[in-house]
MMTF fields as JSON, N, C-alpha, C and O atoms, coordinates in Angstrom:
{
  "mmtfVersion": "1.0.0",
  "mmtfProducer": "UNKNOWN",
  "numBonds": 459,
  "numAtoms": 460,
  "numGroups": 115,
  "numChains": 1,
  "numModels": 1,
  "chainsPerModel": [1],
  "groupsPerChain": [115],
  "chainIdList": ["A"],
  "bondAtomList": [4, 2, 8, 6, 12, 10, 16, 14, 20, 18, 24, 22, 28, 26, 32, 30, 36, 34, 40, 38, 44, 42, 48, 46, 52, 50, 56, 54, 60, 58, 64, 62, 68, 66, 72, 70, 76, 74, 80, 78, 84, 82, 88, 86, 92, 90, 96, 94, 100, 98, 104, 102, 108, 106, 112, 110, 116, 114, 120, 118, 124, 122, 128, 126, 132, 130, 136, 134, 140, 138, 144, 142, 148, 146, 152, 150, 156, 154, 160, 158, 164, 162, 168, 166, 172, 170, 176, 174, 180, 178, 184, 182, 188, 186, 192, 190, 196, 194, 200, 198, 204, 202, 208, 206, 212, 210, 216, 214, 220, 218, 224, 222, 228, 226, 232, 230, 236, 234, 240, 238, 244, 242, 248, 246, 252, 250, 256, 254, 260, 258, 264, 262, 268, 266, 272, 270, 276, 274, 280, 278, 284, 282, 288, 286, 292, 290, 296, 294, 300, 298, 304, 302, 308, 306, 312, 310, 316, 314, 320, 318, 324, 322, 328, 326, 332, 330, 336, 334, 340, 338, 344, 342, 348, 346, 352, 350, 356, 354, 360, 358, 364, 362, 368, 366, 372, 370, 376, 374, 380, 378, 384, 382, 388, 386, 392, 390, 396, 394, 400, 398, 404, 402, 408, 406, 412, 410, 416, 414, 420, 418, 424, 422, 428, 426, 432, 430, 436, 434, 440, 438, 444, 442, 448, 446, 452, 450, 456, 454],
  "bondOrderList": [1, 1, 1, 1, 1, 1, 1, 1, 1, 1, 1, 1, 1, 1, 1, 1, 1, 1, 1, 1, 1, 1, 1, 1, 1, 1, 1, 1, 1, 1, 1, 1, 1, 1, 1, 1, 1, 1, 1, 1, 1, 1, 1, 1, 1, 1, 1, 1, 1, 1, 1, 1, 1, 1, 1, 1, 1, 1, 1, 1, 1, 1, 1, 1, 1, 1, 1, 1, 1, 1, 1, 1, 1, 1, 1, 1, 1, 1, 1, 1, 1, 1, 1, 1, 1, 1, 1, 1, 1, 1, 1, 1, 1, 1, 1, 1, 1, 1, 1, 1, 1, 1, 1, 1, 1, 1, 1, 1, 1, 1, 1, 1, 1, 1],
  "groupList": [{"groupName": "UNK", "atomNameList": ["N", "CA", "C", "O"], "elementList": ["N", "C", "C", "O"], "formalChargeList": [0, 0, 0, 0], "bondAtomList": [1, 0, 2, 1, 3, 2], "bondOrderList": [1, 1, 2], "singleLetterCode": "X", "chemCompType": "L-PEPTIDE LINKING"}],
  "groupTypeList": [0, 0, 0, 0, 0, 0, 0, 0, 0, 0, 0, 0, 0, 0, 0, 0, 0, 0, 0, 0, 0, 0, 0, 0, 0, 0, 0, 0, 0, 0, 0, 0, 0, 0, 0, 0, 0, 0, 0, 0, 0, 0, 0, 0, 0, 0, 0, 0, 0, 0, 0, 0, 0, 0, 0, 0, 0, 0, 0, 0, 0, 0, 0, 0, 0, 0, 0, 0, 0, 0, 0, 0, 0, 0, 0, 0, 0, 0, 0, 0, 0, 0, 0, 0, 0, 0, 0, 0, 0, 0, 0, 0, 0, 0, 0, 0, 0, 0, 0, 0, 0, 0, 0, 0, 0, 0, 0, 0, 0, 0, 0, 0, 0, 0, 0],
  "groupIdList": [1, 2, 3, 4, 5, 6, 7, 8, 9, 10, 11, 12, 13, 14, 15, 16, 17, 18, 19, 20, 21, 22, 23, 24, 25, 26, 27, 28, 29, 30, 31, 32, 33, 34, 35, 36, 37, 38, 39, 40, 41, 42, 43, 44, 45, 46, 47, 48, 49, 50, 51, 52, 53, 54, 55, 56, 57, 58, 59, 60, 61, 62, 63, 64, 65, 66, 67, 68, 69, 70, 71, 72, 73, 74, 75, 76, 77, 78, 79, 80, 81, 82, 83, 84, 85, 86, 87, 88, 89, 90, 91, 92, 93, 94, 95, 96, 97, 98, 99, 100, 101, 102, 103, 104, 105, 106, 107, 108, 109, 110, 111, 112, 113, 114, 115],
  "secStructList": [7, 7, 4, 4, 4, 1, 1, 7, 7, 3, 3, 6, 6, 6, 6, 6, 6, 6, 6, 6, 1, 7, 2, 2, 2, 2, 2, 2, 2, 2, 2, 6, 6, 1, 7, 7, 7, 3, 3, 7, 6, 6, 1, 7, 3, 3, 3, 7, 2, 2, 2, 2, 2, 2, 2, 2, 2, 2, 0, 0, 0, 0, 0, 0, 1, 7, 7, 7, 6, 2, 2, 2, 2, 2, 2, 2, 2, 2, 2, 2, 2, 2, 2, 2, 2, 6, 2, 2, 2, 2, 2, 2, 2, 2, 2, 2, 2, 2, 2, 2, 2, 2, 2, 2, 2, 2, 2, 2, 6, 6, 6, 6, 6, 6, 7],
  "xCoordList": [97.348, 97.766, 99.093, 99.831, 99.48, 100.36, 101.778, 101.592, 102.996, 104.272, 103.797, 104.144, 102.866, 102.888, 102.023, 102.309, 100.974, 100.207, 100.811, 100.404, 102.054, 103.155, 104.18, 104.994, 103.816, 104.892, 104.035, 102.867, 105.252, 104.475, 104.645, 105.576, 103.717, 103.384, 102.585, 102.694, 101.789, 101.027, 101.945, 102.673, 101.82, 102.177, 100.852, 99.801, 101.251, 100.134, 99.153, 98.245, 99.018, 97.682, 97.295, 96.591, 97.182, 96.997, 96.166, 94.941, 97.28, 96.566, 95.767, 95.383, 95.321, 94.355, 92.846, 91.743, 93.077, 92.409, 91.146, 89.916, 92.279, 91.985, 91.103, 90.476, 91.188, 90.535, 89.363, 88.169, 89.676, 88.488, 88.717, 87.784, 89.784, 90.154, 91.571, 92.216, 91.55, 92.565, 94.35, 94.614, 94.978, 95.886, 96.826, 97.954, 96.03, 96.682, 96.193, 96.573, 94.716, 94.594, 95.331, 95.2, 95.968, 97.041, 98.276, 98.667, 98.938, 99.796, 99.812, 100.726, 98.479, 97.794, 98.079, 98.892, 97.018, 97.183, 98.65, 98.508, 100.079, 101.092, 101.67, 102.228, 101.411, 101.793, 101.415, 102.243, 99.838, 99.529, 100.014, 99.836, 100.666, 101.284, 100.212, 100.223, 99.326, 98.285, 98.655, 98.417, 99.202, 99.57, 101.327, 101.615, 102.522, 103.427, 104.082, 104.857, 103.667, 103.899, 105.585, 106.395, 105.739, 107.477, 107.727, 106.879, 109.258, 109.448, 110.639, 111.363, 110.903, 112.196, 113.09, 112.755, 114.294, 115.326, 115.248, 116.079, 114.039, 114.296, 112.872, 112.065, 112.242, 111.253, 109.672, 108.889, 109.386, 108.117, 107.801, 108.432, 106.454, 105.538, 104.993, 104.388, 104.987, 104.704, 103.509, 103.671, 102.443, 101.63, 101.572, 101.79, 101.09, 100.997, 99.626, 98.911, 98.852, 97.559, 97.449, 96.342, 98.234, 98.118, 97.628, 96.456, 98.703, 98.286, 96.917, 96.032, 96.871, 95.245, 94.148, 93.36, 94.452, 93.209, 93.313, 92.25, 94.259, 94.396, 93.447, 92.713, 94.212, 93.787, 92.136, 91.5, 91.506, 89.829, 89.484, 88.757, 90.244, 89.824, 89.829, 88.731, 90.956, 90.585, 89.506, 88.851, 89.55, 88.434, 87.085, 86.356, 86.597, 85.598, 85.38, 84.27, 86.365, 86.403, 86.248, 85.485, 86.703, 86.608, 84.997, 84.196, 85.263, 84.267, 82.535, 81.496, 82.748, 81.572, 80.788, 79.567, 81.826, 81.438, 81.665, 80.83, 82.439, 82.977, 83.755, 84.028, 84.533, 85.624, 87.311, 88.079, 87.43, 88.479, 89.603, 90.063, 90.626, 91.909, 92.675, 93.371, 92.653, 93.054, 92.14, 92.598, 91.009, 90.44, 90.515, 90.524, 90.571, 91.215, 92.423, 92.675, 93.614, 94.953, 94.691, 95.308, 93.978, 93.46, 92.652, 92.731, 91.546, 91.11, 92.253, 92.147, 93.127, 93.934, 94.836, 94.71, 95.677, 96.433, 95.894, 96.742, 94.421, 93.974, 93.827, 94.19, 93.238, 92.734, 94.087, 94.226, 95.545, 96.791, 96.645, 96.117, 97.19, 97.158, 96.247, 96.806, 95.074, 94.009, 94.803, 95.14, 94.851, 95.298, 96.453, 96.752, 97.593, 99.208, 98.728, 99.412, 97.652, 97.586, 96.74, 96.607, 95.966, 94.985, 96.122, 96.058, 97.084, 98.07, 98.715, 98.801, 99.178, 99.002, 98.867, 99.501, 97.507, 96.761, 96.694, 96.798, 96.535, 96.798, 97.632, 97.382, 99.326, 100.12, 100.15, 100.625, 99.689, 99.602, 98.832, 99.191, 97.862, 96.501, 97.501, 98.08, 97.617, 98.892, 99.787, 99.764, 100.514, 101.346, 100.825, 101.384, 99.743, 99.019, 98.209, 98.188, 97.747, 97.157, 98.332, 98.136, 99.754, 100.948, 101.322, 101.634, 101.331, 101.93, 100.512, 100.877, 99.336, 98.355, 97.937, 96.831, 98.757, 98.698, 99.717, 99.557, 101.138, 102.747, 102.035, 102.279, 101.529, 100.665, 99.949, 100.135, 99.387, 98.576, 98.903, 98.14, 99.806, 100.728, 101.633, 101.924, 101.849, 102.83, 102.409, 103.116, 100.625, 100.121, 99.541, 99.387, 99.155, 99.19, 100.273, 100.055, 101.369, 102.581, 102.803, 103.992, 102.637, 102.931, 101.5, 101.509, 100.536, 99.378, 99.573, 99.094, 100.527, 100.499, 101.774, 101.804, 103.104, 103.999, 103.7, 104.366, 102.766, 102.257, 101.455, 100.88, 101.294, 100.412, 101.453, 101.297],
  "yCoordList": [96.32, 94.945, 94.714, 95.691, 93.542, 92.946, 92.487, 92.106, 92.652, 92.153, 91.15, 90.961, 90.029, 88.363, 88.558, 87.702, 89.621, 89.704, 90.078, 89.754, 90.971, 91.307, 89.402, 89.064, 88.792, 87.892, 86.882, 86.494, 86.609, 86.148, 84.159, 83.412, 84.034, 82.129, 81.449, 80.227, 82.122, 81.337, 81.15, 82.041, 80.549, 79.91, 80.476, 80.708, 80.662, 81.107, 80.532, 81.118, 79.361, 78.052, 78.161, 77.153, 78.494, 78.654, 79.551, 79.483, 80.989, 82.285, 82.278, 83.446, 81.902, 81.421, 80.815, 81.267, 79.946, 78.613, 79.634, 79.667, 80.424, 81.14, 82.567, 83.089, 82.985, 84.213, 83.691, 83.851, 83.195, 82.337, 82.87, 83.469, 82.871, 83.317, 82.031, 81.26, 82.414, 81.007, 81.843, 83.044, 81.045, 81.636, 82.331, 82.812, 82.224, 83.267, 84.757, 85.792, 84.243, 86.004, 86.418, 87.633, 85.992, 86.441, 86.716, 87.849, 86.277, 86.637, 87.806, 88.63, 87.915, 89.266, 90.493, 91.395, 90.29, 91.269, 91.381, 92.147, 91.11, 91.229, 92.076, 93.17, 91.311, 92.005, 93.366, 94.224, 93.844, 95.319, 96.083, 97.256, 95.129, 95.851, 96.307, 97.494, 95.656, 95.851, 94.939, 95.319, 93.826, 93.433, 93.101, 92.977, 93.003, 92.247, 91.229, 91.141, 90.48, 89.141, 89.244, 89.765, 88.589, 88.029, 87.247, 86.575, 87.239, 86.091, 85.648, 86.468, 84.329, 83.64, 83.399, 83.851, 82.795, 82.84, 82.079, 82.062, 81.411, 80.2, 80.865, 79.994, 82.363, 82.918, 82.294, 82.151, 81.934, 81.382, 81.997, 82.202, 82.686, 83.729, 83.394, 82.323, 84.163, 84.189, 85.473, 86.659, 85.02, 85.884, 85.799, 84.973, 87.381, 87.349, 87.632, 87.869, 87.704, 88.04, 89.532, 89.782, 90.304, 91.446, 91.397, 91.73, 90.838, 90.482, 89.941, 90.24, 89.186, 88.527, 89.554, 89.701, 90.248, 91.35, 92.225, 92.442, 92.729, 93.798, 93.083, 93.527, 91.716, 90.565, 90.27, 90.258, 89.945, 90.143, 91.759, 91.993, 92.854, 93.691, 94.062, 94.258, 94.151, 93.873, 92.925, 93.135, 91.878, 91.082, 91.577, 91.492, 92.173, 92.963, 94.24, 94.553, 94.696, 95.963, 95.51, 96.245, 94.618, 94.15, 92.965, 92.925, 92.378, 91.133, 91.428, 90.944, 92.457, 93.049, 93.998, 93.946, 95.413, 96.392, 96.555, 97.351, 96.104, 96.094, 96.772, 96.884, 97.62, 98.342, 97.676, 96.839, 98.238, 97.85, 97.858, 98.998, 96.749, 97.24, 98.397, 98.591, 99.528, 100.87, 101.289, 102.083, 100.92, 101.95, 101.519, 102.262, 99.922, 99.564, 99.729, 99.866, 99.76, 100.433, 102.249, 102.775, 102.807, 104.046, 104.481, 105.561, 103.149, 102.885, 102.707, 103.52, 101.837, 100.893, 102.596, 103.202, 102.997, 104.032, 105.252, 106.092, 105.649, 106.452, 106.168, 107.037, 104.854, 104.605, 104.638, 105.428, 103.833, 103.862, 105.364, 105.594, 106.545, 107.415, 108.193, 108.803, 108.047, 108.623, 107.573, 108.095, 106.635, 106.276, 106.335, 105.733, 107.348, 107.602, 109.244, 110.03, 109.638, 111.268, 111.214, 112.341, 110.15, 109.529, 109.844, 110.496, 108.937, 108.679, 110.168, 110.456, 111.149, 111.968, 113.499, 114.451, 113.013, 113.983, 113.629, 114.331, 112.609, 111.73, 112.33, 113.023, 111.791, 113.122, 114.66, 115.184, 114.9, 116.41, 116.652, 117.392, 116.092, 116.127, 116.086, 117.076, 114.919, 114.643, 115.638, 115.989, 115.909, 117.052, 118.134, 118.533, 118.7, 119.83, 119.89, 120.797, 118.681, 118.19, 118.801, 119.743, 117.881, 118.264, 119.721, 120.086, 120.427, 121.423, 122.62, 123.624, 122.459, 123.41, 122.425, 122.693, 121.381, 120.931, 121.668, 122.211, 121.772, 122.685, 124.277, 124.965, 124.48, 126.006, 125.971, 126.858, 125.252, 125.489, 125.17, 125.569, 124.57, 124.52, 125.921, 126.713, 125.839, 127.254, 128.493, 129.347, 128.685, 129.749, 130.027, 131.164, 128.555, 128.52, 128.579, 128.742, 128.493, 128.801, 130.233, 130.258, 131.272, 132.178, 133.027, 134.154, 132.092, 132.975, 132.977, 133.754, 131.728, 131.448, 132.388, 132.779, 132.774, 133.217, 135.055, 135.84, 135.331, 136.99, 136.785, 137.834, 136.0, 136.698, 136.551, 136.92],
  "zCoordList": [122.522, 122.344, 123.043, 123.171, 123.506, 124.304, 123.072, 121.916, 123.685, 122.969, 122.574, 121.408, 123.127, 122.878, 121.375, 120.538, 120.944, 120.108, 118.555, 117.439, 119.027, 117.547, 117.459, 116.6, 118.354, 118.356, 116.929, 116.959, 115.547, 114.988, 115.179, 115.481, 114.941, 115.287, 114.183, 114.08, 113.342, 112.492, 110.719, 110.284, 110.374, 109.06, 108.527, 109.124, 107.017, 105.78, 105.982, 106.572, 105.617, 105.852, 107.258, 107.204, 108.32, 109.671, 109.639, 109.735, 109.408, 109.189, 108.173, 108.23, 107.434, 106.21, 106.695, 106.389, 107.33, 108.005, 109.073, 109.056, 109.991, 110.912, 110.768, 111.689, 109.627, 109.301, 107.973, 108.229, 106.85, 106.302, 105.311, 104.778, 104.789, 103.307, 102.952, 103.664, 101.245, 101.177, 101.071, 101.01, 101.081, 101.093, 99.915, 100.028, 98.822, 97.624, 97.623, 97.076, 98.872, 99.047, 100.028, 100.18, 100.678, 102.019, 101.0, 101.28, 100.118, 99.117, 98.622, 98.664, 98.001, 97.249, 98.194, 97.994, 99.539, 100.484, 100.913, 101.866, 100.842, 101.303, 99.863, 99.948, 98.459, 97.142, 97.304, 96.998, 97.913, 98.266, 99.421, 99.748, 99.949, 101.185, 101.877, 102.201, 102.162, 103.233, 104.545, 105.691, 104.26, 105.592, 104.918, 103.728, 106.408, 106.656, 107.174, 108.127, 106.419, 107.893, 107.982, 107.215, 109.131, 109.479, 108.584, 107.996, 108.312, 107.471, 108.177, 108.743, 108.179, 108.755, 107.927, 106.832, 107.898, 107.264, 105.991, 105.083, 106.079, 104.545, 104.232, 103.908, 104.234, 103.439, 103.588, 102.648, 105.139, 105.471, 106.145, 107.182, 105.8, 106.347, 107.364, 107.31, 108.687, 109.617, 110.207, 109.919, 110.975, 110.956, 112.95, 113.836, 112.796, 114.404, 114.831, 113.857, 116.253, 116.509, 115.775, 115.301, 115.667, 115.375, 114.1, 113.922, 112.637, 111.465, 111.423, 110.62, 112.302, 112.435, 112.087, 111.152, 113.321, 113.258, 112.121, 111.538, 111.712, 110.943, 109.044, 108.161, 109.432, 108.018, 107.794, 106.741, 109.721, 109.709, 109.116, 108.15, 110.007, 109.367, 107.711, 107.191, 106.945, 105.645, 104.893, 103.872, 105.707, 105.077, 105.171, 104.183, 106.43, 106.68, 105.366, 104.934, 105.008, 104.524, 103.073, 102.447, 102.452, 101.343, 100.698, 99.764, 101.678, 101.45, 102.027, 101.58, 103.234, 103.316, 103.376, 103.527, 103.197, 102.867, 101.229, 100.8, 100.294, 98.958, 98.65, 97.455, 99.795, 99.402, 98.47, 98.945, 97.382, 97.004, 97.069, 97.014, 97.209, 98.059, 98.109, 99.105, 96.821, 97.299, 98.368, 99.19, 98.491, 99.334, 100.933, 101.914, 100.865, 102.077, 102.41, 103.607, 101.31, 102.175, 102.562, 103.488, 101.938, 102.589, 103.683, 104.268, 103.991, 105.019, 106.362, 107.281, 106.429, 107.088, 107.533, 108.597, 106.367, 106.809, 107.282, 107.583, 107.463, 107.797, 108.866, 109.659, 109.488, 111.184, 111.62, 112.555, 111.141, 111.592, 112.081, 113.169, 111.14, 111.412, 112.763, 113.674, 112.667, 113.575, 115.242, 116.305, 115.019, 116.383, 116.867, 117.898, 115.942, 116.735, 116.818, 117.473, 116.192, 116.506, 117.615, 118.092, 118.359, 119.52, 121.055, 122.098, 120.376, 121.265, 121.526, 122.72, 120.609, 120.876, 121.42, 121.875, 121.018, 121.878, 123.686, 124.691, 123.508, 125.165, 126.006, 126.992, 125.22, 125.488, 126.157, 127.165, 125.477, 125.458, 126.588, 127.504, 126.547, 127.612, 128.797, 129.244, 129.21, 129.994, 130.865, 132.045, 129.857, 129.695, 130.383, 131.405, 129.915, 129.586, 131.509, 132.341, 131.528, 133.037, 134.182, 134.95, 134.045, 134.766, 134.919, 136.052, 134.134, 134.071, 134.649, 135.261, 134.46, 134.938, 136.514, 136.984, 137.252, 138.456, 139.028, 140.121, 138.167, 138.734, 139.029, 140.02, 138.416, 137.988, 139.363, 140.196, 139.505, 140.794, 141.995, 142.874, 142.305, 143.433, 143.495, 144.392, 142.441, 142.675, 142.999, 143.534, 142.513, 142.811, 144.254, 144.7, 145.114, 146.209, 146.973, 148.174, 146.632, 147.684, 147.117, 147.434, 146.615, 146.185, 147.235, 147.731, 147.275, 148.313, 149.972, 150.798, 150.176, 151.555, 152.134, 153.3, 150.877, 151.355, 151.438, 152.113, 150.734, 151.074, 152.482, 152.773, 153.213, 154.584, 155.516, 156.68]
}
């Protein structure tokens, strides 16, 4: 996701409107700390594309599979989790790519300088 997608823009009733739930369950879900919206200086919740998705996704997890909100903040922090250990592994790969490319340059100049 893009900086513009953490940028938050929607008001409660917006973000409400927009995902298809009312807005005392957007309350609820913030009381569980399943989502965080922004808040501005006079305490008006602000939601971003990001909240969006994360808010469809709970709704998905709740409303149509029947999982209950412990099991969706366990859901939620488990995929969190699985996709910064994603990232990674990426890393490493990376890493791991660079350093067995240094490896092999080096072993060819180490063949060309014996003849």
């Amino acid at each position: 996701m893009t900086t513009s997608d953490s940028e938050p823009k929607y008001v409660i009733s917006i973000a409400a409107r927009i995902i298809g739930i009312e807005t005392h369950t957007l309350r609820y879900y913030e009381k569980l700390g399943l989502v965080r919206p922004y808040r501005s200086s006079g305490k008006v919740r602000y939601y971003s594309e990001q909240d969006i998705a994360l808010l469809r996704h709970i709704k998905t997890l709740m409303n149509d599979m029947g999982v209950n909100p412990a099991g969706a903040e366990v859901v939620i922090h488990m995929a969190k989790k699985m996709s910064e250990m994603q990232d990674e592994i990426n890393d490493l790969t990376s890493e791991l790519e660079l350093l067995r490319q240094d490896e092999t340059a080096d072993t060819k100049g180490t063949k060309k300088k014996k003849k």
